[in-house]
BAFI-3210 file (N, C-alpha, C; in Angstrom, 3 decimals, decimal comma, padded with zeros to 6 digits):
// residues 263
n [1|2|3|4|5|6|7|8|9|10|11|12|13|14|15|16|17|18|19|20|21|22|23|24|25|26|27|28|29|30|31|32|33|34|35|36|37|38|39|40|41|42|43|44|45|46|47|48|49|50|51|52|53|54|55|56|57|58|59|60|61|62|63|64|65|66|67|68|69|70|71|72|73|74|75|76|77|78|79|80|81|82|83|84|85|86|87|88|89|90|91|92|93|94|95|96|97|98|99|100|101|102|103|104|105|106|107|108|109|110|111|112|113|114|115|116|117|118|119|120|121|122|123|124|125|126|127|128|129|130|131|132|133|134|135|136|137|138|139|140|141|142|143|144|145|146|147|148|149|150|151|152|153|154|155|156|157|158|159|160|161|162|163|164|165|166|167|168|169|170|171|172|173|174|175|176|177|178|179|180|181|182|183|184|185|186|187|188|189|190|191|192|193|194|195|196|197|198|199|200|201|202|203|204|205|206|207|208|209|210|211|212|213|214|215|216|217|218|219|220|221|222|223|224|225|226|227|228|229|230|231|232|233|234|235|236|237|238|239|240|241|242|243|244|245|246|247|248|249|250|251|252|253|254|255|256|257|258|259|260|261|262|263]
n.u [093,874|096,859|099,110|101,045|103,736|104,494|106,852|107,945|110,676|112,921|114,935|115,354|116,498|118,770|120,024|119,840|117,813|116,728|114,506|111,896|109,378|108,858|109,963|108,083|105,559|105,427|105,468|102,571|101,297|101,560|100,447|098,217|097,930|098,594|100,296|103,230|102,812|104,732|107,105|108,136|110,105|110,994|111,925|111,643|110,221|107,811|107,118|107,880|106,724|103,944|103,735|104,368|101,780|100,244|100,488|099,327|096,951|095,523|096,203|094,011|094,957|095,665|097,558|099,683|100,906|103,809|104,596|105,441|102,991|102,826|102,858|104,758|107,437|108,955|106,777|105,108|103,487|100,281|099,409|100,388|099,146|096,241|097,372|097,255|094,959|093,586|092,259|090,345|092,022|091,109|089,703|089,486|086,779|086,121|088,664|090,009|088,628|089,398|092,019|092,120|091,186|093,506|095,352|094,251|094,708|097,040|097,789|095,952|097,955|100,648|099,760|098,315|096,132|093,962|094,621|092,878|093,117|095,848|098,450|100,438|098,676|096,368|098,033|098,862|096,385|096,729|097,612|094,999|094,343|093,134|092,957|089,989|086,978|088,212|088,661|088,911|091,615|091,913|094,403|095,997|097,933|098,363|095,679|096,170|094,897|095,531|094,975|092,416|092,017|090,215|091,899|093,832|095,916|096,919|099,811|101,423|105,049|106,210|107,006|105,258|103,004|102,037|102,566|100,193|098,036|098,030|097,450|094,426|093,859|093,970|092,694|089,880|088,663|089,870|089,691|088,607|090,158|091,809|093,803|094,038|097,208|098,102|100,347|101,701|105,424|108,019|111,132|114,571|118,268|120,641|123,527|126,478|125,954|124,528|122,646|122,037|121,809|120,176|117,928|116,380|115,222|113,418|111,848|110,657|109,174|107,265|106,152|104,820|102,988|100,099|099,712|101,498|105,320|108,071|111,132|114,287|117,219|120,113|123,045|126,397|128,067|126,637|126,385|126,109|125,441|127,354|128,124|125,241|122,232|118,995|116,492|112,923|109,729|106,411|102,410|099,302|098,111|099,249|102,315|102,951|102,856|104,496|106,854|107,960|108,512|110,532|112,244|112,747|113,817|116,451|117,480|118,215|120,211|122,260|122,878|124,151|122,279|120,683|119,372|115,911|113,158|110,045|107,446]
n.v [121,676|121,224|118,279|115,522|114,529|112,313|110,202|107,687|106,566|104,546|103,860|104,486|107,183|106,336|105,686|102,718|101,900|103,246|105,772|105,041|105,845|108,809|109,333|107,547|108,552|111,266|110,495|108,813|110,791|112,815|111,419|112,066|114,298|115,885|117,555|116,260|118,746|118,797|117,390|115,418|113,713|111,448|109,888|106,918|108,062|108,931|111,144|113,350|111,820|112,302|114,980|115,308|114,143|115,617|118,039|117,243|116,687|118,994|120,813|119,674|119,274|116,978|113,890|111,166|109,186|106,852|103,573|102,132|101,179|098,565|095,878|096,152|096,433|098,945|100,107|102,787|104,418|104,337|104,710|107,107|108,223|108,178|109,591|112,201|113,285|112,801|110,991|107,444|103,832|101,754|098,019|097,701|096,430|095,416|095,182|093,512|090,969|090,970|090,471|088,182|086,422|086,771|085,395|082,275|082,049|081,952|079,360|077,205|077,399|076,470|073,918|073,749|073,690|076,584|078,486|080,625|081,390|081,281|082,594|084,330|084,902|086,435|088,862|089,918|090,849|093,439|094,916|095,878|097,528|100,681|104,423|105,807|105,693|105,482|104,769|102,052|101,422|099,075|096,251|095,187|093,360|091,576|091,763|093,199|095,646|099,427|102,673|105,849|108,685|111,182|113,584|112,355|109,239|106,049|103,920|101,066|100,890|098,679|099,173|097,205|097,067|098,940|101,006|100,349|100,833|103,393|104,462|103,211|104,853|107,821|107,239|106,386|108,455|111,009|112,176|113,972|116,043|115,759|116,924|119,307|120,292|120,036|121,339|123,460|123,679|125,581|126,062|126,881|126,715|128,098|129,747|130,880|132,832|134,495|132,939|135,172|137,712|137,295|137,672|139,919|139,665|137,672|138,413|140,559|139,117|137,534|139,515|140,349|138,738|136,919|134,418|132,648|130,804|131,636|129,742|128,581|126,377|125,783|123,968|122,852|120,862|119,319|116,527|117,171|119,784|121,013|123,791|125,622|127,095|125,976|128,356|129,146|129,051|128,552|127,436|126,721|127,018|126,668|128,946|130,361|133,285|133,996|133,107|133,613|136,746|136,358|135,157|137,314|139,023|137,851|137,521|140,197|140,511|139,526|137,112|133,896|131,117|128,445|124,811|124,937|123,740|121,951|120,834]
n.w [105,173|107,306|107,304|108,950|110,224|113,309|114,373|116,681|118,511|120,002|118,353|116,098|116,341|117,882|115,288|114,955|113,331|110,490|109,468|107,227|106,916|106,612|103,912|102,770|103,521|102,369|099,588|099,057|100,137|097,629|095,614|095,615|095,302|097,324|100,325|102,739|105,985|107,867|110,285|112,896|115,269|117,719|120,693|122,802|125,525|127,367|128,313|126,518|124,134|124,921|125,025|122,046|120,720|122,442|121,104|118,145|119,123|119,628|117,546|115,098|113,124|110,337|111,370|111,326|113,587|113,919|115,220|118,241|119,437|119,730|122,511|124,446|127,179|126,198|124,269|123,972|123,290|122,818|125,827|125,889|124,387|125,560|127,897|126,831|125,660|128,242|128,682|129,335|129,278|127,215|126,449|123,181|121,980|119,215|118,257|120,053|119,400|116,532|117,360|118,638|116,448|114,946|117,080|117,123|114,498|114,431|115,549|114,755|112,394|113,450|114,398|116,921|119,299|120,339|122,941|124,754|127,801|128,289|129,835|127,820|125,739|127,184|127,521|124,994|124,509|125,235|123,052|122,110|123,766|123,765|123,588|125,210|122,998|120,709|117,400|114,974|112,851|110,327|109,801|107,253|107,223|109,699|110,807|113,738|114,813|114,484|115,468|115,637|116,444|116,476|114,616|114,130|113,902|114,451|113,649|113,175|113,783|111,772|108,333|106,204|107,670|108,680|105,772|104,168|105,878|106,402|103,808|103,539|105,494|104,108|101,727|103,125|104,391|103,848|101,389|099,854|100,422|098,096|095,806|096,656|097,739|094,930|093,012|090,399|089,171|087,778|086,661|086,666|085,286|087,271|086,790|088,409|090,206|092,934|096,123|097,446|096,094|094,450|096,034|096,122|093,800|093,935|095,906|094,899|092,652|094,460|095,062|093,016|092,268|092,929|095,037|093,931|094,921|095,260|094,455|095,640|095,101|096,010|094,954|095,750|094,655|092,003|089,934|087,369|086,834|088,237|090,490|091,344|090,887|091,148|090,541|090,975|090,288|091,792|091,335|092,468|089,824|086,362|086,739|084,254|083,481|085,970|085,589|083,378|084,115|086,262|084,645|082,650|084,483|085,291|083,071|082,999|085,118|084,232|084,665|084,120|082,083|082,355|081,360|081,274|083,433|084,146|086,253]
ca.u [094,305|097,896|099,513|102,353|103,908|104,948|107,908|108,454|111,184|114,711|115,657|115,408|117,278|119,544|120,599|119,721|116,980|117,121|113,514|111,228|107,970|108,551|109,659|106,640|104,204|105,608|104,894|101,627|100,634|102,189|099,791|096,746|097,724|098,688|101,728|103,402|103,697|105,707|107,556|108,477|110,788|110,395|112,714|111,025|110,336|106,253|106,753|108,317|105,834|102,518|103,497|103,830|100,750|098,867|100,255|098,967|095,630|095,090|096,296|093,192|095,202|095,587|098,740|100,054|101,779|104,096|105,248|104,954|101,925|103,010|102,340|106,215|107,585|109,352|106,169|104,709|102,388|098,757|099,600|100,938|097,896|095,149|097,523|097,561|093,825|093,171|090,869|091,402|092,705|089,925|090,158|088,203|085,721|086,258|090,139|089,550|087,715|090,913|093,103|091,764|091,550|094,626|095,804|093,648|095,183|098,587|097,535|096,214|099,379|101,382|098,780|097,935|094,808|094,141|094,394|092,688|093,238|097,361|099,253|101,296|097,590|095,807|099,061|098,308|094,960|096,692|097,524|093,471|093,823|093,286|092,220|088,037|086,385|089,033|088,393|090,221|092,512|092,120|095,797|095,672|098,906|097,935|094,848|096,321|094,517|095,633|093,549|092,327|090,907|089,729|092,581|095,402|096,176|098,444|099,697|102,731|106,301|106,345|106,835|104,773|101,547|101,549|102,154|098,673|097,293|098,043|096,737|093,465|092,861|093,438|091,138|088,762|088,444|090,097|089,054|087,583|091,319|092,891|094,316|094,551|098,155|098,898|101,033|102,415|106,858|108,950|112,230|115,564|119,261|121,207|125,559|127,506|125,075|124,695|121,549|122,031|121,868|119,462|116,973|115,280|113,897|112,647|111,410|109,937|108,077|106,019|105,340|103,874|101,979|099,872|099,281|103,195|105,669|109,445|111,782|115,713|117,407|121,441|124,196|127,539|128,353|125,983|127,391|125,777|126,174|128,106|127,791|124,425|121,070|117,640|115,419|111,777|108,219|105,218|101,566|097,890|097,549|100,364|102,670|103,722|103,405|105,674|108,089|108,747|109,205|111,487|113,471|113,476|114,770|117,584|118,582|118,583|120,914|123,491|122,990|124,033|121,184|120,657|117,997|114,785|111,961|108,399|107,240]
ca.v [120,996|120,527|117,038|115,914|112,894|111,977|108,926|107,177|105,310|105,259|102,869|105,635|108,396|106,265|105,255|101,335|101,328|104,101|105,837|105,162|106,422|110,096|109,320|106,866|109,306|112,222|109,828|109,125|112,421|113,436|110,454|112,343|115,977|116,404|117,383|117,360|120,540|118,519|115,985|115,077|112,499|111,563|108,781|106,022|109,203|109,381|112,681|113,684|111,588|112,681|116,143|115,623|114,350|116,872|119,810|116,885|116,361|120,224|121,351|120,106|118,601|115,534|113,438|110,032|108,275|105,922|103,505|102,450|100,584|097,446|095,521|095,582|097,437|099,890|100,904|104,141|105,300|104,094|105,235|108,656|109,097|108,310|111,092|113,411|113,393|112,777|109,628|105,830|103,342|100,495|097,260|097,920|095,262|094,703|094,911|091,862|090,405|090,969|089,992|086,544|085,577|086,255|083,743|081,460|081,473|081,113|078,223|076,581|077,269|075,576|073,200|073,735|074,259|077,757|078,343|081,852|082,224|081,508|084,164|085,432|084,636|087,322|090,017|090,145|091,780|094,566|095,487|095,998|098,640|102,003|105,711|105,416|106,577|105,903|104,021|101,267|101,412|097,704|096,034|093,846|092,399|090,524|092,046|093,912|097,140|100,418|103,633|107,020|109,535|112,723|113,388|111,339|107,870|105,198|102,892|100,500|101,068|098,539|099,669|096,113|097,095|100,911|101,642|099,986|101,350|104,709|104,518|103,354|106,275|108,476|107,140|106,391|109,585|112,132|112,352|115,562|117,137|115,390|117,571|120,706|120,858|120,382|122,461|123,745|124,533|126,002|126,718|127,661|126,599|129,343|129,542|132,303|133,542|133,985|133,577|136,753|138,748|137,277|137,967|140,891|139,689|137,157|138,939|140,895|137,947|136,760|140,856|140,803|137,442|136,716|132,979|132,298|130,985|131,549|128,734|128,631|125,201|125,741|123,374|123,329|119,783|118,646|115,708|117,649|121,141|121,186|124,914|126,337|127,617|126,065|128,980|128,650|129,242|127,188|127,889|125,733|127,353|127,156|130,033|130,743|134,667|134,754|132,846|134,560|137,674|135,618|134,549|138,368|139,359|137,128|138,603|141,587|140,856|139,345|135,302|132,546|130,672|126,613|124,540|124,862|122,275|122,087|119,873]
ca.w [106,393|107,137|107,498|109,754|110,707|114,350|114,026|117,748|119,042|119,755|117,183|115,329|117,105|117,841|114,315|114,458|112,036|109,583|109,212|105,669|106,999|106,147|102,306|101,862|103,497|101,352|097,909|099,458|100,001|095,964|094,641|096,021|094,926|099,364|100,318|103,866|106,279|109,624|110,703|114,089|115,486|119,055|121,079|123,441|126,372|127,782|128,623|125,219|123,232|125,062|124,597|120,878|120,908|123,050|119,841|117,455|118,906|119,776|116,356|114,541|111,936|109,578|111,593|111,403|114,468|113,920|115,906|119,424|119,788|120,960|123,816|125,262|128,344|125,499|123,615|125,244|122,704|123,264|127,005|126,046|123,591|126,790|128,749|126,395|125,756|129,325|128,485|130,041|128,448|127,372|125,138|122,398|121,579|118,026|118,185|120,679|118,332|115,504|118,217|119,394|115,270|114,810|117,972|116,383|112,869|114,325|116,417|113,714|111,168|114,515|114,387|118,463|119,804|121,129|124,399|124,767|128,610|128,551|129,750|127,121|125,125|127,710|127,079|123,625|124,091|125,437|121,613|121,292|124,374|123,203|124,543|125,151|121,986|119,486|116,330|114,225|111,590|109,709|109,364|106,157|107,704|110,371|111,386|115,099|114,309|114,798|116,082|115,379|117,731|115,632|113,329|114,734|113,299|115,032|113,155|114,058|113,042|110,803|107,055|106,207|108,046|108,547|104,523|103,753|106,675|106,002|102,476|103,898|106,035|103,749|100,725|103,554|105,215|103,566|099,612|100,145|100,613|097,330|094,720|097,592|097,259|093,697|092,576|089,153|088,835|086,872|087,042|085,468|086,075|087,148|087,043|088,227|090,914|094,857|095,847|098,316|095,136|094,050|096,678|095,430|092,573|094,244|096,347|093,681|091,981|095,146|095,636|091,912|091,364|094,086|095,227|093,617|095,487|094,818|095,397|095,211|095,636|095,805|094,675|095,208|094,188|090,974|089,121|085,367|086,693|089,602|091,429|090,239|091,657|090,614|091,027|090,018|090,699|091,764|092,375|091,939|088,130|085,911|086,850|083,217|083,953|087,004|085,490|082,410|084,791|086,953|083,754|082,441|085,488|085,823|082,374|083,456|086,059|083,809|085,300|082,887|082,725|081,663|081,089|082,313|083,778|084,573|087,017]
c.u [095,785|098,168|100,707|102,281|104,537|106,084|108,508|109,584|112,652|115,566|116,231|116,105|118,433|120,831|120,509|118,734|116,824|115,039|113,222|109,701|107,620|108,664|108,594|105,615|104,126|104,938|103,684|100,719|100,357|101,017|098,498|096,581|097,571|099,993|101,715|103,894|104,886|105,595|108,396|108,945|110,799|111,047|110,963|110,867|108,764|106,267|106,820|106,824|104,300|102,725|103,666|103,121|099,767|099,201|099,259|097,403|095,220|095,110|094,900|093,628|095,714|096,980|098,767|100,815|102,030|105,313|105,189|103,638|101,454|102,418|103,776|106,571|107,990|108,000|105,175|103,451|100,962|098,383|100,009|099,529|096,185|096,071|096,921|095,443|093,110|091,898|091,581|091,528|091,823|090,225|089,093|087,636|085,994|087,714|090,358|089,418|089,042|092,014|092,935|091,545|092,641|095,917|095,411|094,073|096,538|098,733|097,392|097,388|100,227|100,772|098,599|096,769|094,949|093,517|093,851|093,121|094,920|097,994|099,170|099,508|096,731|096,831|098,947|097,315|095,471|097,237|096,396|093,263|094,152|092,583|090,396|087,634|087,075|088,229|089,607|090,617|092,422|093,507|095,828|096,812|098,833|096,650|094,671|095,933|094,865|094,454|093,763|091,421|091,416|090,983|094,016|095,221|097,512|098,268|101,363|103,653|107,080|105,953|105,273|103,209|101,379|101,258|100,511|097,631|096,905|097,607|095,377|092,804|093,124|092,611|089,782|088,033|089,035|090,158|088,773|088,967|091,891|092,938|094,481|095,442|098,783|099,427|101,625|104,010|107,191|109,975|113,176|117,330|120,107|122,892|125,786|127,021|124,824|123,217|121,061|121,831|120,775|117,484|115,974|114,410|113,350|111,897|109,685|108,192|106,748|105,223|104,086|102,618|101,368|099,430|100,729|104,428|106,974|110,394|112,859|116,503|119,151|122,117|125,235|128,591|127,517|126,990|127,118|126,108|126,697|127,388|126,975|123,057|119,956|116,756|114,407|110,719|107,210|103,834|100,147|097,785|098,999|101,367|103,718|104,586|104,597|106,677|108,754|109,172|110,341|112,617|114,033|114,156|116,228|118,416|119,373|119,902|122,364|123,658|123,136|122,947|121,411|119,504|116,647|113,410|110,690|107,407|105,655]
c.v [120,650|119,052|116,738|114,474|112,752|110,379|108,457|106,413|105,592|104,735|103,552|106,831|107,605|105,130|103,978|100,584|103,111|104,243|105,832|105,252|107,917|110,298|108,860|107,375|110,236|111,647|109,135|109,646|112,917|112,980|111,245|113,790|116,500|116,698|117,887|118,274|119,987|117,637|116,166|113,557|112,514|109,737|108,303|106,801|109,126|110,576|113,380|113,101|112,082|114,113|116,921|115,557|115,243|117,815|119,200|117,237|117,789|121,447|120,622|119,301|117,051|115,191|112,125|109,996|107,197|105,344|103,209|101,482|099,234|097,205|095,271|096,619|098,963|100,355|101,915|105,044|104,925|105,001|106,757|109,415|109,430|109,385|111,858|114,111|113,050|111,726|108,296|105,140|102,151|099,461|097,274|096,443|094,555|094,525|093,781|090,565|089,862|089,810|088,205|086,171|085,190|084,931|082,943|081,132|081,147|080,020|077,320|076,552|076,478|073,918|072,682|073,800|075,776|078,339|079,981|082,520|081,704|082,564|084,783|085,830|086,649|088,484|090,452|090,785|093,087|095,819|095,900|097,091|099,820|103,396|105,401|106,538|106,573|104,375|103,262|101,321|099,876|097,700|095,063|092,646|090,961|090,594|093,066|095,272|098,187|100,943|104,769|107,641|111,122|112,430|112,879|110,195|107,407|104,504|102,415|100,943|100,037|098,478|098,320|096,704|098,688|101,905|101,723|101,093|102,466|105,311|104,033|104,465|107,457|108,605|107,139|107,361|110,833|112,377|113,563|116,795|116,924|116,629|118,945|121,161|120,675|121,120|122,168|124,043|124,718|126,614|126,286|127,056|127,792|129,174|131,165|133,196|133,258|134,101|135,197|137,744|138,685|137,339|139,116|140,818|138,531|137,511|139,580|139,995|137,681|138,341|140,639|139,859|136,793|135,027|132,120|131,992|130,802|130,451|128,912|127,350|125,345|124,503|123,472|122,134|118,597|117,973|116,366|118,874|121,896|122,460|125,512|126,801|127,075|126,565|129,083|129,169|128,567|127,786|127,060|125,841|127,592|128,499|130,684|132,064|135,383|134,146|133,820|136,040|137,150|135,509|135,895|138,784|139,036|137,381|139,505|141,685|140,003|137,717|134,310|131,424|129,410|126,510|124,724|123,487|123,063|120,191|120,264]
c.w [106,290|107,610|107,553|110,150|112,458|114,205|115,446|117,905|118,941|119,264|116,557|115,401|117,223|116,700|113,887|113,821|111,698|109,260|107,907|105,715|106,111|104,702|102,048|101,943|102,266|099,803|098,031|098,823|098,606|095,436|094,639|096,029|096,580|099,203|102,446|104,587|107,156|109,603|112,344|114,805|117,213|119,984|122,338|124,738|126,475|127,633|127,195|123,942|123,379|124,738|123,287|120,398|121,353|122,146|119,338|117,765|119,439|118,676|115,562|113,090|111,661|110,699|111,695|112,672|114,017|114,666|117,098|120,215|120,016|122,135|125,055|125,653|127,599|124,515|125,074|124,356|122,902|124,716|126,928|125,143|124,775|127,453|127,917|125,668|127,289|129,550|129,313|129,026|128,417|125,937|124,820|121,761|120,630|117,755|118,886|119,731|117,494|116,309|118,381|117,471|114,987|115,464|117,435|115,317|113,202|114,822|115,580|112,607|111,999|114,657|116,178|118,362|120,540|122,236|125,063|126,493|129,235|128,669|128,630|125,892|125,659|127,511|126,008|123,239|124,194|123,708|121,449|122,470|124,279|123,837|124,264|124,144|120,725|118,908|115,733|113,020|111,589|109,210|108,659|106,468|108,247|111,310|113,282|114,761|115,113|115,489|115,542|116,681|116,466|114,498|113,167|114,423|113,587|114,296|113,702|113,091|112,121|109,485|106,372|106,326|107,488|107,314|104,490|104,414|106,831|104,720|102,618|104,763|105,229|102,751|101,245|103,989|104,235|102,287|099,235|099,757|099,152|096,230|095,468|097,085|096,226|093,062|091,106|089,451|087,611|086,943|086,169|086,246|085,747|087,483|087,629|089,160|092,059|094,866|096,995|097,025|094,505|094,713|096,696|093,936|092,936|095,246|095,719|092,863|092,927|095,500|094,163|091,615|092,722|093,753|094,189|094,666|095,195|095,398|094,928|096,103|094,997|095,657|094,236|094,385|093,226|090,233|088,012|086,070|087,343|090,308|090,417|091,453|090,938|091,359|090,129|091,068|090,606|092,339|092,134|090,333|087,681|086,111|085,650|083,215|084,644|086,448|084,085|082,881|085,425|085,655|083,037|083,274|085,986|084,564|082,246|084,589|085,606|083,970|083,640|083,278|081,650|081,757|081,870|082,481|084,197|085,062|087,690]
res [x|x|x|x|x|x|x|x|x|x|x|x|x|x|x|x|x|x|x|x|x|x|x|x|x|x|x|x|x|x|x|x|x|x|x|x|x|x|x|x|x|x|x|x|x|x|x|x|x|x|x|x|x|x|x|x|x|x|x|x|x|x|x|x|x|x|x|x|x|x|x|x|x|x|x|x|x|x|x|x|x|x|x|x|x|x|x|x|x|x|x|x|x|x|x|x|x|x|x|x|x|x|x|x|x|x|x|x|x|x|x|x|x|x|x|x|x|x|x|x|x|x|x|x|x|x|x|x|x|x|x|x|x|x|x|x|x|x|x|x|x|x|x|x|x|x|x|x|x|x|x|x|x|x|x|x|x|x|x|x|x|x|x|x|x|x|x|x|x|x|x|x|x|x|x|x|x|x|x|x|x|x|x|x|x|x|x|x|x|x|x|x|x|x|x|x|x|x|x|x|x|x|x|x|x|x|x|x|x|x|x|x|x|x|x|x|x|x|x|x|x|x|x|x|x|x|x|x|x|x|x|x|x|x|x|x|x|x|x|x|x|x|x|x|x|x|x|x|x|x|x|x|x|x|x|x|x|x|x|x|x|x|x]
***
């Protein structure tokens, strides 16, 4: 199954909070032998966000939303997830439920009484209204629970709640996938070499060793070895084989070669 992140909002686009969803999913993902395929960034736009939604929820695959799921004139996601599944938009029972504790515990920490049918009191539910049929994500935060519908998971845009939250759906649900994409590397530092030249033997490698996949990661500004090439090979089972072809090959072609790793 691939797995893809969706990232809302135009905080974000427009530079005044700096996204840390897509590193923390990525180290995540690593912890659980996953790795992910897509990422998608997506400003405060209905139209724009339901129709990254309608790939998400027509692709079939694992995705996070984050972001959005507020109750203020600028969140658009709950509303773009009922378009884009073509469902209404209903407050779910037990998010209610969440919802009206949480008034309650801040009432008491204020030390008020809580007034459940005060405005801003009744606005607040609309956090608990979600497309008909979706399920809750538990927020150890402050309890305002997310949602899922099939393999889509909202959770809010802040780092605070959404980490957790996102580490509960996938121990809860998806266990089944862990160690998928673990992968074996190995690779070699290379001086003195384009990698245009070096494209036939890598080439080569993924022709000979099937389920191998060649990687070449250029630098022209390393603080230890300034202009160099780490090219290498990675595949589920150690890829000892392809690499020691990979490393004759690069003899053969004259490359000064440095240390090598295995990751």
């Amino acid at each position: 199954m691939n797995i893809g992140i969706i990232i809302v909002g135009d905080e974000i686009m427009s530079g005044k909070r700096q996204d840390k969803h897509l590193p923390k999913l990525i180290e995540l993902l690593k912890a659980r032998g996953l790795a992910l395929s897509w990422a998608r960034y997506v400003g405060d736009d209905r139209p724009r966000i339901t129709a990254a939604l309608a790939d998400a929820f027509a692709s079939g695959e694992l995705v996070f939303s984050c972001g959005g799921i507020g109750a203020t004139p600028d969140d658009h996601t709950r509303q773009c997830a009922a378009a884009a599944l073509g469902r209404e938009l209903q407050l779910h029972p037990q998010a209610k439920i969440l919802i009206e504790e949480r008034m309650k515990d801040v009432a008491a920490e204020q030390g008020v009484a809580f007034e459940p049918d005060r405005p801003d009191n009744l606005h607040r539910l609309n956090m608990g209204v979600f497309p008909a049929g979706a399920t809750l994500i538990p927020n150890p935060y402050n309890k305002i629970a997310g949602f899922s519908v099939d393999h889509v998971h909202f959770v809010p845009g802040f780092p605070v709640m959404a980490w957790p939250m996102m580490e509960w759906v996938l121990d809860r649900h998806y266990t089944h996938l862990f160690g998928a994409a673990r992968a074996v590397e190995r690779s070699v530092i290379v001086f003195g070499a384009m990698e245009a030249s070096l494209t036939p033997l890598m080439e080569r490698i993924e022709a000979q060793f099937a389920g191998v996949k060649v990687f070449s990661l250029p630098s022209v500004d390393h603080a230890q070895w300034g202009r160099h090439i780490e090219l290498g090979v990675k595949a589920a089972v150690d890829p000892l084989e392809a690499f020691a072809a990979l490393r004759e090959g690069l003899v053969q072609f004259g490359a000064r070669l440095g240390p090598e790793m295995v990751r």
